[in-house]
C-alpha positions in Angstrom: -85.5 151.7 43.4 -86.9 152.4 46.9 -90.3 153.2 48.3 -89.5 156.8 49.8 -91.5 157.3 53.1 -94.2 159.9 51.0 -94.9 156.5 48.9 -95.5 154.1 52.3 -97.2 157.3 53.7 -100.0 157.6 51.0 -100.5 154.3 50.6 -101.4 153.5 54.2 -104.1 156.9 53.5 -105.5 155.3 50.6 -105.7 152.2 52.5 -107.2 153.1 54.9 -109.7 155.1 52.8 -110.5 151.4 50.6 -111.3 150.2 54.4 -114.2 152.7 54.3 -112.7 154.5 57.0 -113.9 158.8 56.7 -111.7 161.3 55.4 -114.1 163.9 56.8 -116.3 164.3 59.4 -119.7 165.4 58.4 -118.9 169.0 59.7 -116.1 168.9 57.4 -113.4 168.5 60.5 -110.4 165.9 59.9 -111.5 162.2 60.1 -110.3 158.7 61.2 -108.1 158.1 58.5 -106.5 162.0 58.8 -106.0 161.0 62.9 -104.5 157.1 61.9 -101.9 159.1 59.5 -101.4 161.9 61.9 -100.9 159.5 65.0 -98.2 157.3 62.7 -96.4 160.6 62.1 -96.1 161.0 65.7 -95.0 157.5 66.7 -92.0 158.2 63.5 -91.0 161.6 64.8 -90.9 160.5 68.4 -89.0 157.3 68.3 -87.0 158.6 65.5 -86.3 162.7 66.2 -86.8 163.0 62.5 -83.3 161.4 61.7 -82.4 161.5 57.7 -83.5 157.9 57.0 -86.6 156.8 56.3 -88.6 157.1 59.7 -91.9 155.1 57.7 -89.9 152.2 56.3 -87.8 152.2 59.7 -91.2 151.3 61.7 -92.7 148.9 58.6 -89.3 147.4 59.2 -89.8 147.2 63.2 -93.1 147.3 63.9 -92.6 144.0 65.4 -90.4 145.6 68.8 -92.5 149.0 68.3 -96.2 147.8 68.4 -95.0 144.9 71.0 -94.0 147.9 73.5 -97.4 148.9 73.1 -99.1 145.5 73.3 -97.3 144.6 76.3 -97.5 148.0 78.2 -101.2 148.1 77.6 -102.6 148.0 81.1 -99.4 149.6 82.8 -95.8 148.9 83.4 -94.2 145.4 82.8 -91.7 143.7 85.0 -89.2 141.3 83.6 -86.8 139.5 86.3 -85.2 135.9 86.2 -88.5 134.1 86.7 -89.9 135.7 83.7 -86.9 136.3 81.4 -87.2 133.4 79.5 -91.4 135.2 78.2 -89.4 138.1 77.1 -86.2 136.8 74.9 -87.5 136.8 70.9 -89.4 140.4 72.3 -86.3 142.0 73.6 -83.8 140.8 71.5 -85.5 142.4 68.3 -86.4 145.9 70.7 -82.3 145.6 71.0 -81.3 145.2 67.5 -84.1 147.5 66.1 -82.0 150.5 67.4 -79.2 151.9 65.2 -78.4 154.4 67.8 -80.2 154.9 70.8 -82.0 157.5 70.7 -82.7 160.0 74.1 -86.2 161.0 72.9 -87.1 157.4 72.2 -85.8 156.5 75.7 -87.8 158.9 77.0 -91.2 157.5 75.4 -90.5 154.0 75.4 -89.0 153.7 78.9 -86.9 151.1 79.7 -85.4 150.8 83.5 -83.3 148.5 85.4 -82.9 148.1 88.9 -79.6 146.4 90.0 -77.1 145.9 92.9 -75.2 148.8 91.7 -78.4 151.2 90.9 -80.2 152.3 88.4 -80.2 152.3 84.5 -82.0 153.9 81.8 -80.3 153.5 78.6 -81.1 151.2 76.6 -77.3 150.4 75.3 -76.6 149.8 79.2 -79.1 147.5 80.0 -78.9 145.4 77.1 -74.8 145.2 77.7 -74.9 145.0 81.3 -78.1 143.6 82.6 -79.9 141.4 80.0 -77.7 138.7 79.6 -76.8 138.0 83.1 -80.4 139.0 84.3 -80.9 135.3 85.8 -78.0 135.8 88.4 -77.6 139.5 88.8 -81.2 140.1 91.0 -82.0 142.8 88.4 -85.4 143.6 87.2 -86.4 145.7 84.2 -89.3 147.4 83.8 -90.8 148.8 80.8 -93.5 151.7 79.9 -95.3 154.5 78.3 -94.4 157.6 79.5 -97.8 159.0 77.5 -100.9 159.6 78.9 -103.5 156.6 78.8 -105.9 158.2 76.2 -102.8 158.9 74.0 -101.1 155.5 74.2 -104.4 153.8 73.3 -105.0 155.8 70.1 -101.3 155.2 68.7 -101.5 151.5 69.5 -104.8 151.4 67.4 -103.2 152.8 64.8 -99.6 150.9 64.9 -102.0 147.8 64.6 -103.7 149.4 61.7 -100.0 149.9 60.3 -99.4 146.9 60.6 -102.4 145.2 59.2 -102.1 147.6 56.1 -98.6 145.8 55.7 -99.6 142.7 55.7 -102.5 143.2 53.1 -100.6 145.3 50.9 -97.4 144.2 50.5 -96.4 141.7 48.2 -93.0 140.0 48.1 -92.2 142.2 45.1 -92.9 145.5 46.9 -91.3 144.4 49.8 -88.0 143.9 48.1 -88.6 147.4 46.4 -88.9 149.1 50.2 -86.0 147.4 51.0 -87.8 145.0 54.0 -88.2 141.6 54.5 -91.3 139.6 53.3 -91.0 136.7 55.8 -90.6 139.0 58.6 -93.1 140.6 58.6 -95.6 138.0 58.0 -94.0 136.5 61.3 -94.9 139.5 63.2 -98.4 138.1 63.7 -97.7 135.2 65.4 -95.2 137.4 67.4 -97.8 139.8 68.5 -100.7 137.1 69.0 -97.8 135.6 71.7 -97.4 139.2 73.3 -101.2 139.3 73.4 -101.9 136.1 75.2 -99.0 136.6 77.7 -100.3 139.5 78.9 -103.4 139.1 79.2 -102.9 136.2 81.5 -100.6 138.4 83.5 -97.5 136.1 83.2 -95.5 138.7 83.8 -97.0 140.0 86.9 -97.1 136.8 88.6 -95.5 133.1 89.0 -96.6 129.8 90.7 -94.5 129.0 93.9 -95.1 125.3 93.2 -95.8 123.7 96.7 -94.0 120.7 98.6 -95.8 118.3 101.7 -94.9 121.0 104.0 -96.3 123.8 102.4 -98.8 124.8 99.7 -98.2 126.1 96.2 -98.6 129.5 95.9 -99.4 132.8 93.7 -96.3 135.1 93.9 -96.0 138.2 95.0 -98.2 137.6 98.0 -99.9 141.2 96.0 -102.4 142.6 94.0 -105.7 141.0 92.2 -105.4 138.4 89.4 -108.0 137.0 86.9 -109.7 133.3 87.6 -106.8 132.1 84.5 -104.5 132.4 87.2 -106.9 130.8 90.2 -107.6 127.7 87.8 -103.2 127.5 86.9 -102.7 127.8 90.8 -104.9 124.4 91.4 -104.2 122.7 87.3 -106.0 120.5 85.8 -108.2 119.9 89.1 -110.0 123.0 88.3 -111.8 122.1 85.2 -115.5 122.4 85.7 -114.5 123.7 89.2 -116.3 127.2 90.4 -113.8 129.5 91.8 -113.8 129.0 96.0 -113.4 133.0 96.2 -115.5 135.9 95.4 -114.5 138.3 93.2 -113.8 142.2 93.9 -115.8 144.9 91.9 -113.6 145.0 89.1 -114.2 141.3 88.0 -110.6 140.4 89.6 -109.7 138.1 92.8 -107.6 139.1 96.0 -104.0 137.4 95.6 -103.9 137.6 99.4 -107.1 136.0 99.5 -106.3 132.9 97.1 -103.0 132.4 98.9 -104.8 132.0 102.4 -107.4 130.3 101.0 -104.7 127.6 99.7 -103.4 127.5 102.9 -106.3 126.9 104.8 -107.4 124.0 102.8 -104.0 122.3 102.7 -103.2 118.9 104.9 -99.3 118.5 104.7 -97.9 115.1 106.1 -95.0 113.6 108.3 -92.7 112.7 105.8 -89.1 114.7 105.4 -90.1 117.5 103.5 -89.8 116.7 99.4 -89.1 118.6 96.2 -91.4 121.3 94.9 -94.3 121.1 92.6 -96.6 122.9 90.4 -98.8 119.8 89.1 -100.6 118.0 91.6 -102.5 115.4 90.9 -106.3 114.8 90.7 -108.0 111.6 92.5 -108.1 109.6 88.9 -104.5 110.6 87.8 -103.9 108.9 91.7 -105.9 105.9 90.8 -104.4 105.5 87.0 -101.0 106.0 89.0 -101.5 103.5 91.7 -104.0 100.7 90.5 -105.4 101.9 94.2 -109.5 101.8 94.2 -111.1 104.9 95.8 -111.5 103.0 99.1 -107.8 102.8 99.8 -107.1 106.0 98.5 -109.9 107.2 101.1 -107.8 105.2 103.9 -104.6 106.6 103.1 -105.4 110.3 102.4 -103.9 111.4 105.6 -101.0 110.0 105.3 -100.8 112.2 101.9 -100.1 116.2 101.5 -103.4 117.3 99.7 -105.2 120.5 99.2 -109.3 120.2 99.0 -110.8 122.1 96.5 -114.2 121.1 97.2 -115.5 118.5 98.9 -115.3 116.2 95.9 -112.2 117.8 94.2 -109.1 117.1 96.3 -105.4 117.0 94.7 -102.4 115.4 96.0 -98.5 115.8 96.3 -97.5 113.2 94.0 -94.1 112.1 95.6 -96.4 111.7 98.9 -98.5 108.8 96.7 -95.8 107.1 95.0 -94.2 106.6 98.4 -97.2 105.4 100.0 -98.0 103.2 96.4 -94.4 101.5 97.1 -95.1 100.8 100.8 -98.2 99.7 99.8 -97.2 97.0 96.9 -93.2 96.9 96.5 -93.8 95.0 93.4 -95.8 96.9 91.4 -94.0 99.3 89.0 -94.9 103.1 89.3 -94.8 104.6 86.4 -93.8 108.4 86.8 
């Protein structure tokens, strides 16, 4: 026999009370577990419109897709294009499939749009069947948010996560099977959500490495915006360990995209050679040496003949097709190992 959504309902309030979360305030007004419950019951008779089923066990069954739109839409909207796509599959294939019907009033709280060639699309039925899949070659971009004020979307995220910890720590594989929902899934969830967590917060999704070539530098993309130093210490790899960020920061903690970029391009020294394929990784002065056999005195005499960027004046990395073409004019003989 089933858990009915009273059952899963009272249990997360007696949860929540065995947390040591109040029931009261101490002027008698409704407490934290009362606002948990009552922000749960919003979340359900949003996304759902109060449908028949069970709204309780539908979220225990997708909190995964639910509390992800939250994670990911934390600080503002997310953009998914081509570039990023491949972040977003296991996320958006389970929003997709969590959804029976598609809803209007969840459409409207859980926004999803696309921009495409041929306009504009809001439905989530549309953009899964004519945008997602063929997102790589279409120039589409989706973007997705809260359509709830700030204050509001921070509370229910709170208490989705507090949902779903209460799931983890109560359910047993016995009870699962009573509700109907399945065990392993759920469990999974946390690894999905730590993902989500650690994706945004290093902005992946807001920006992507140009990777550079001898001609050119790489650089942050869109040329836009502020980024954390996470981003600054991708841009220049594994260089950047140890290394003090080049740029001041702005008042909120965050560096000037523009800024980094020119920065880049100031300190970058291309060379003559017919321009060669693009790369993220460049490589440090010892990965050059391990590469070449070269001692630092030849390296020093051939540096110009070499696209670099100079982080400091003792960090300095190099455009690694650049020194395996100078390491072959050097010594034909030797074997470069890529």
């Amino acid at each position: 026999m089933k858990q009915k959504a009273t059952d899963l309902r009272q249990y997360f309030h007696s949860w929540l009370v065995r947390q040591g979360l109040s029931e009261k305030t101490k002027t008698g007004r409704a407490g934290t577990v009362y606002e948990y419950v009552r922000y749960i019951d919003k979340v359900c008779d949003v996304v759902q419109s109060k449908h028949d089923h069970d709204s309780w066990l539908w979220l225990a069954k997708n909190i995964y897709p639910i509390l992800g739109f939250f994670i990911l839409c934390r600080k503002g909207p997310v953009k998914i294009n081509r570039e990023n796509k491949y972040h977003f599959d296991g996320f958006m294939t389970a929003f997709f499939n969590c959804w029976q019907y598609y809803d209007e009033n969840a459409q409207k709280y859980l926004v999803m749009r696309a921009t495409y060639p041929e306009g504009h699309i809001s439905s989530y039925l549309m953009i899964q069947e004519v945008v997602w899949d063929s997102l790589e070659i279409n120039k589409s971009e989706i973007t997705l948010k809260l359509n709830i004020l700030k204050a509001v979307a921070n509370n229910e995220r709170k208490a989705l996560k507090r949902f779903y910890q209460f799931l983890c720590d109560w359910f047993t594989p016995q009870k699962v099977e009573q509700c109907g929902l399945d065990y392993s899934a759920i469990r999974d969830t946390k690894s999905q959500i730590d993902t989500l967590k650690r994706k945004s917060s290093k902005q992946v999704f807001a920006f992507k490495i140009h990777g550079g070539t001898n001609k050119r530098p790489p650089q942050l993309e869109p040329n836009t915006g502020h980024c954390g130093a996470d981003w600054i210490r991708e841009l220049f790899g594994k260089a950047s360990r140890g290394m003090a960020i080049p740029i001041k920061p702005g008042s909120t903690g965050k560096y000037s995209v523009p800024e980094i970029n020119e920065w880049v391009r100031h300190n970058f020294r291309g060379s003559d050679k017919k321009e060669g394929p693009e790369m993220e990784e460049w490589w440090t002065t010892k990965r050059v040496l391990e590469k070449t056999g070269w001692t630092k005195d030849i390296l020093k005499r051939k540096r110009r003949k070499i696209a670099h960027i100079s982080l400091s004046e003792r960090k300095i990395i190099f455009y690694p097709p650049d020194v395996l073409n100078e390491a072959r004019q050097h010594n034909k003989k030797k074997t470069i190992n890529f």
